[in-house]
C-alpha positions as a printed Julia matrix, in Angstrom:
343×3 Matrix{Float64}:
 -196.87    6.83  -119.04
 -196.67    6.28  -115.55
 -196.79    9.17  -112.8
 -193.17   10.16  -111.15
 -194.4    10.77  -107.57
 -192.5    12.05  -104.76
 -192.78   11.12  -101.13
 -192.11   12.26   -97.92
 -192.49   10.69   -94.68
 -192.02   12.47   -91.4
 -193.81    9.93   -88.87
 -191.29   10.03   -86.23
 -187.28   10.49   -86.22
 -186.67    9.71   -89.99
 -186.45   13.0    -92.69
 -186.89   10.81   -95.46
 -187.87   11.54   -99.52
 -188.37    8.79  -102.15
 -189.23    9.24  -105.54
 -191.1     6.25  -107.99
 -191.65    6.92  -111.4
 -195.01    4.55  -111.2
 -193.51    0.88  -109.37
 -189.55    1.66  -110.32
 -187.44    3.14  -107.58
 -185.99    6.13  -108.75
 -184.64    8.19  -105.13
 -184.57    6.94  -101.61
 -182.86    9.38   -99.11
 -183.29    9.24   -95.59
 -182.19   11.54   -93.25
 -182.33   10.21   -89.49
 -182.16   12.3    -86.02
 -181.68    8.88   -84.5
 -178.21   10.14   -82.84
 -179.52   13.08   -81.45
 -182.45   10.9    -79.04
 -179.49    8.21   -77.74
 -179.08   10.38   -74.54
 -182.69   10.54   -74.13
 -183.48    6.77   -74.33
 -185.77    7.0    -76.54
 -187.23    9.29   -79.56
 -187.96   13.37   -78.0
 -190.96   14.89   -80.65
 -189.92   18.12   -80.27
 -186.38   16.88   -81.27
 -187.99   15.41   -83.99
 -189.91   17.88   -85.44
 -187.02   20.25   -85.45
 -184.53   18.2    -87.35
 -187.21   17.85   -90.08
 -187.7    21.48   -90.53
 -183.8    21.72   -90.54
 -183.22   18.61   -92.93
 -186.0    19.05   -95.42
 -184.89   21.09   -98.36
 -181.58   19.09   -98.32
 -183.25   15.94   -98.86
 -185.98   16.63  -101.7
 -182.73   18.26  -103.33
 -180.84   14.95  -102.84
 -183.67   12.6   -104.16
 -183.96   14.95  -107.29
 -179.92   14.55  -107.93
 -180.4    10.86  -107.47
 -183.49   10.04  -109.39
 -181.4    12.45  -112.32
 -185.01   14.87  -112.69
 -186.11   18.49  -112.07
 -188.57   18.94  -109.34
 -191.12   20.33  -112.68
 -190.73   17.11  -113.4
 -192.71   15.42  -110.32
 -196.09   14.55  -111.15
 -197.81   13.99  -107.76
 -196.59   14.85  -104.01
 -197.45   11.96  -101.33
 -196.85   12.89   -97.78
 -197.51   10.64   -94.6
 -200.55   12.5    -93.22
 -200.64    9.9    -90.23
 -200.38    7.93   -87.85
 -197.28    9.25   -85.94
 -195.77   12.06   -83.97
 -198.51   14.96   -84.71
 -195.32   17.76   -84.68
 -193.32   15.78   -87.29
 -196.48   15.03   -89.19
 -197.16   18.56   -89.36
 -193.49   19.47   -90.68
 -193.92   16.16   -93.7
 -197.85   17.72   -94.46
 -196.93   21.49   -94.52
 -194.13   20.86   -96.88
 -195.84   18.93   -99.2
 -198.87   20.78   -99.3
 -196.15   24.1   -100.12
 -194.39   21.86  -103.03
 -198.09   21.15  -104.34
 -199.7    24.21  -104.09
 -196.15   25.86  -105.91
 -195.72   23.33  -108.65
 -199.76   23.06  -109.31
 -199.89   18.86  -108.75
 -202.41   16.78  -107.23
 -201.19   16.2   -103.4
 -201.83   12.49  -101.92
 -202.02   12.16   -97.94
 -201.61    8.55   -97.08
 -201.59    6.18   -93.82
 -197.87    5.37   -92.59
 -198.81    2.1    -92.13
 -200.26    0.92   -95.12
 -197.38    2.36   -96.69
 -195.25    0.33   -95.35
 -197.05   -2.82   -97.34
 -197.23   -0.68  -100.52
 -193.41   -0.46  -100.5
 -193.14   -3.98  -101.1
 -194.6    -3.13  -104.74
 -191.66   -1.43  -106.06
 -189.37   -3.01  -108.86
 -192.17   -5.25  -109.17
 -194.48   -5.96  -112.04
 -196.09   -8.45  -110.11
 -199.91   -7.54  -109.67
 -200.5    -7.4   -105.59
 -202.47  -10.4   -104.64
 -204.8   -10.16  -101.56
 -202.6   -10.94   -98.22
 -202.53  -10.94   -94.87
 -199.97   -8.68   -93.86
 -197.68   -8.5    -90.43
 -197.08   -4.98   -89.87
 -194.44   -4.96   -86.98
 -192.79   -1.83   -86.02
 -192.07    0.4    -82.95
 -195.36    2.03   -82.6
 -197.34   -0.97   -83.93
 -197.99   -4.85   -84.39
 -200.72   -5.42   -86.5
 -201.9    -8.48   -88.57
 -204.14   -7.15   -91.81
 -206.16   -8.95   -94.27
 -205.42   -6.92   -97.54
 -208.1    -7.43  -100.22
 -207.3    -4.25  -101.48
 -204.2    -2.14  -100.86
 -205.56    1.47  -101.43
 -209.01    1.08  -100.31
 -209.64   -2.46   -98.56
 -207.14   -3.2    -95.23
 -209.06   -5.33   -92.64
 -207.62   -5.23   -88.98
 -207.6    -8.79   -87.85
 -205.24   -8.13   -84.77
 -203.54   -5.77   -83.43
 -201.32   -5.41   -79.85
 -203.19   -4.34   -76.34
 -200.26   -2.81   -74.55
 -196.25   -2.66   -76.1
 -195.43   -2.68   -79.94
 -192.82   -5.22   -81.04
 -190.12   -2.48   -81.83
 -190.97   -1.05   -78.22
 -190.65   -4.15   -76.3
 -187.01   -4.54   -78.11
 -186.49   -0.84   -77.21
 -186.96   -1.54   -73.43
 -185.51   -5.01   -73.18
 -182.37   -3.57   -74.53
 -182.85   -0.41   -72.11
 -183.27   -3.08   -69.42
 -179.92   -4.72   -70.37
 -177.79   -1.36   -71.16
 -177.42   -2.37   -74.92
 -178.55    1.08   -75.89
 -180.81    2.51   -78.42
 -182.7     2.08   -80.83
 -182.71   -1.69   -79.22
 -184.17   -3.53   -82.42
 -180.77   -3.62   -84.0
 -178.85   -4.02   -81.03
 -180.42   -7.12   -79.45
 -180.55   -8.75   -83.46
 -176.63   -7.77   -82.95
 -176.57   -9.3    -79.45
 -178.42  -12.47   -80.53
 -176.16  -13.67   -83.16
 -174.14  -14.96   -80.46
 -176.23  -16.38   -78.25
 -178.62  -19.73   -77.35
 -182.03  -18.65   -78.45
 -183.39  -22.05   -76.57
 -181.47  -21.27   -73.73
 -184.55  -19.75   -71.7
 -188.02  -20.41   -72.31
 -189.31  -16.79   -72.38
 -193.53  -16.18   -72.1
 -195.25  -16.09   -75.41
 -198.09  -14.4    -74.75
 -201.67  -14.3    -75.78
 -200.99  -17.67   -77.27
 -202.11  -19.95   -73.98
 -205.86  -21.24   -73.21
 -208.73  -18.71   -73.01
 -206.26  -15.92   -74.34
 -205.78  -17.23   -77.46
 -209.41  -17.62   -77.95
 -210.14  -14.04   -76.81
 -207.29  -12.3    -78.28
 -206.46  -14.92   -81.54
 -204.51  -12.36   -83.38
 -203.4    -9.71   -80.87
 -200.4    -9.57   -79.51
 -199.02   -8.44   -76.01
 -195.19   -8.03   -75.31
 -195.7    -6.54   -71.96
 -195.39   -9.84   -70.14
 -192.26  -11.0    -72.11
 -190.37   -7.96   -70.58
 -191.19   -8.13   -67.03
 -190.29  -12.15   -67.62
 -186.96  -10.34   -68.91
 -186.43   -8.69   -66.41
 -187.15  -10.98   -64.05
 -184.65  -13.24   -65.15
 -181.69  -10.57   -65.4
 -182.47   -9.82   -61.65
 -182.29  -13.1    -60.27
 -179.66  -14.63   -62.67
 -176.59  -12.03   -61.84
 -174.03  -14.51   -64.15
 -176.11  -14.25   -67.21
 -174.64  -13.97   -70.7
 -176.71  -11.37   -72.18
 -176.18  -12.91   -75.92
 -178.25  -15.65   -74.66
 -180.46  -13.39   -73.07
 -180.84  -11.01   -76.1
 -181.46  -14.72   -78.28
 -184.21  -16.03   -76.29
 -185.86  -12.77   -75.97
 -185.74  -12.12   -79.51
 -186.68  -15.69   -80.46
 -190.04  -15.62   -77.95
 -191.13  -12.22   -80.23
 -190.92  -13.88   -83.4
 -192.2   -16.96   -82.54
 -195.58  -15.17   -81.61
 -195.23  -12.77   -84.38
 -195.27  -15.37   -87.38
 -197.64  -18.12   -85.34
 -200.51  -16.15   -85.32
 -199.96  -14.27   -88.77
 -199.75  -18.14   -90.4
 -202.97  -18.94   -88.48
 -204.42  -15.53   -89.74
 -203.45  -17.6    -93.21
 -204.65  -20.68   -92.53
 -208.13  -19.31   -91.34
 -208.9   -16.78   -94.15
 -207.44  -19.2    -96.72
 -205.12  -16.53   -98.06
 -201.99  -18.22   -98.58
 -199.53  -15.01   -99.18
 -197.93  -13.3    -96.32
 -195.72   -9.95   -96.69
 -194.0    -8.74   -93.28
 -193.39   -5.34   -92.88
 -191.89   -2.24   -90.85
 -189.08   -1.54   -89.36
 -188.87   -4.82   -87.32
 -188.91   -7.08   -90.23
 -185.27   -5.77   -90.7
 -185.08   -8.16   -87.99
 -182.65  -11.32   -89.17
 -184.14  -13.93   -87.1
 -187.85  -12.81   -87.71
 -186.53  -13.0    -91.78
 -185.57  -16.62   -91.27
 -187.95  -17.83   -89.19
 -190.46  -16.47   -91.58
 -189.03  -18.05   -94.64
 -188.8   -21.74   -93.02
 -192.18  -21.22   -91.5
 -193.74  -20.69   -94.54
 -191.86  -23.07   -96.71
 -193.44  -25.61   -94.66
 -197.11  -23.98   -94.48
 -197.16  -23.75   -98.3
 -197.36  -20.01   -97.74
 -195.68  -17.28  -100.53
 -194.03  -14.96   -98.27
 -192.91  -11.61   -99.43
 -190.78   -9.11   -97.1
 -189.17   -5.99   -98.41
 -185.62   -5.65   -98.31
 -184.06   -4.32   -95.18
 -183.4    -0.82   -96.47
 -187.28   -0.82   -97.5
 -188.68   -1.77   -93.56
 -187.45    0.94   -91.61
 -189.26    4.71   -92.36
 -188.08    6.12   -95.69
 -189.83    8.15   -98.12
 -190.41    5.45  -100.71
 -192.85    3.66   -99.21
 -194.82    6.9    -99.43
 -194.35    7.59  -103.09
 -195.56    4.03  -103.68
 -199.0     4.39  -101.79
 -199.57    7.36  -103.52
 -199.07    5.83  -107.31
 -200.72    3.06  -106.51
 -203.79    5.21  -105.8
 -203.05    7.51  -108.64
 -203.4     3.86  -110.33
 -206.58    2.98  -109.12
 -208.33    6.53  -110.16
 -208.53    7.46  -106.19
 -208.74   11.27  -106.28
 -206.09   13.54  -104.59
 -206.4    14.95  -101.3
 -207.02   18.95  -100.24
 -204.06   21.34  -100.25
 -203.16   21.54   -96.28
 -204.34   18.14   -95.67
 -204.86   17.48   -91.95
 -202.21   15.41   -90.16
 -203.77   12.42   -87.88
 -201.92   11.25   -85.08
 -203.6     8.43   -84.3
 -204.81    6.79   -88.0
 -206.01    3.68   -88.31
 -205.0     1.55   -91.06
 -208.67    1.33   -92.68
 -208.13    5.62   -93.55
 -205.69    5.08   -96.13
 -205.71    8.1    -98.7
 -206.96   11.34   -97.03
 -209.58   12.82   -98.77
């Protein structure tokens, strides 16, 4: 019979609890402090951390009602023990650790990023083939070659200055959209000319693409941004938001079909909170079609945070015989993707 594990993930702004009962979605609730860091611009951590300790019982009771079990009923507890905001960690670590220690079950810290992948496992009986995955997010852009999910992630690339969710954050700062800006530039964009304005891609020209073939840097691409706003006052900012968006994805599934083409791995799974992004989703999909690549993205409700991804690591290790983690785990702030399961 397959383990019901429950997950929590407290990275950054989302209170969020998912339970699996081995690959089947049971619960996914997801509480989000998102509308108390608008005024601030961006996400506070001591904000954060509060409105976990203040939403936490209320969700692990919600995901019980709506996976229809009894918390005696969990078999594991998985818990992001990093990478992310070390306060909110701490909240998501010390309240699993509490639900383990009470209810006697084996405790699972795993990495927030990886997770991510894993999520794309659920409602699946499809064995995980090695890919190379595009982990794109606020905090990070990564491209991975995953042999193994639980115990073999191979950083191929990664970004040397913004994340693609932060460069969307700031362009959309930059052009008083709001925040967060990933959804409100994808918004933006629906309306506008995403050939309009030839944006930088960068990393991708001459000796830079040699040095830095899988990296990414967005840094460029918003100065060019902002640039542009400055000296073109009778912009439309749909066609702004377009060709901004469009130079990110571009770059984004290039070099993770060339990270493809060069390791001969011909599956591809996007994930993290930008590949809720619509244009990155399409893009992807024709991309691929024509590279002969078998993409696989979770759906939307799957990218952002949520506890579910969580649950997932942690039966897939449970799975693979990887042993649980210490009561009071320590919480990592800055995890890299090759520490997956905490020991």
């Amino acid at each position: 019979m397959s383990p019901i594990v429950l997950g929590i993930e407290t990275s950054c702004d989302e209170t969020a609890v998912g339970i699996v009962n081995g690959r089947n979605l049971l619960a996914n609730v997801i509480s989000s402090s998102v509308e108390e860091h608008v005024r601030f611009g961006g996400v506070v951590p001591e904000v954060a951390s509060r409105a976990h300790l203040e939403s936490m019982q209320q969700v692990i009771n919600q995901a019980l009602l709506d996976a229809k079990i009894k918390i005696s009923d969990v078999d594991a507890i998985a818990v992001t023990a990093g990478p992310g905001l070390i306060g909110a960690l701490l909240v998501g670590v010390s309240s699993a650790s509490g639900l383990a220690l009470a209810l006697n079950k084996p405790l699972y810290g795993v990495n927030h990023l990886n997770a991510h992948i894993a999520v794309d496992t659920l409602d699946s009986q499809e064995e995980f083939r090695p890919s190379i995955g595009l982990l794109v997010s606020g905090g990070h852009s990564s491209i991975l070659q995953i042999n193994n999910l639980v115990t073999d992630v191979i950083v191929k690339g990664s970004t040397i200055d913004d994340a693609a969710g932060e460069a969307f954050d700031k362009v959309a700062r930059i052009m008083d959209l709001g925040f967060p800006g990933g959804p409100l530039i994808d918004q933006q964009s629906k309306s506008g000319n995403r050939d309009l304005i030839n944006f930088p891609r960068g990393l991708t020209q001459g000796n830079e693409i040699e040095k830095h073939k899988f990296d990414f840097s967005f840094s460029g691409l918003k100065t060019a941004v902002a640039r542009y706003l400055a000296q073109t006052p009778n912009h439309k900012k749909a066609d702004v938001a377009a060709s901004f968006q469009e130079a990110v994805v571009d770059v984004l599934i290039s070099k993770s079909l060339l990270a493809c083409k060069e390791s001969g791995i011909d599956n591809l799974v996007i994930a993290g909170g930008v590949a809720a992004n619509s244009r990155l989703r399409e893009l992807a999909r024709q991309r691929c079609e024509n590279a002969k690549v078998r993409l696989r993205i979770p759906p939307a409700s799957l990218c952002t945070d949520n506890g579910a991804m969580v649950a997932a690591l942690g039966s897939l290790a449970i799975a693979q015989g990887i042993g649980p983690s210490a009561i009071g785990v320590s919480a990592d702030s800055a995890a890299g993707v090759n520490q997956i399961i905490w020991a």
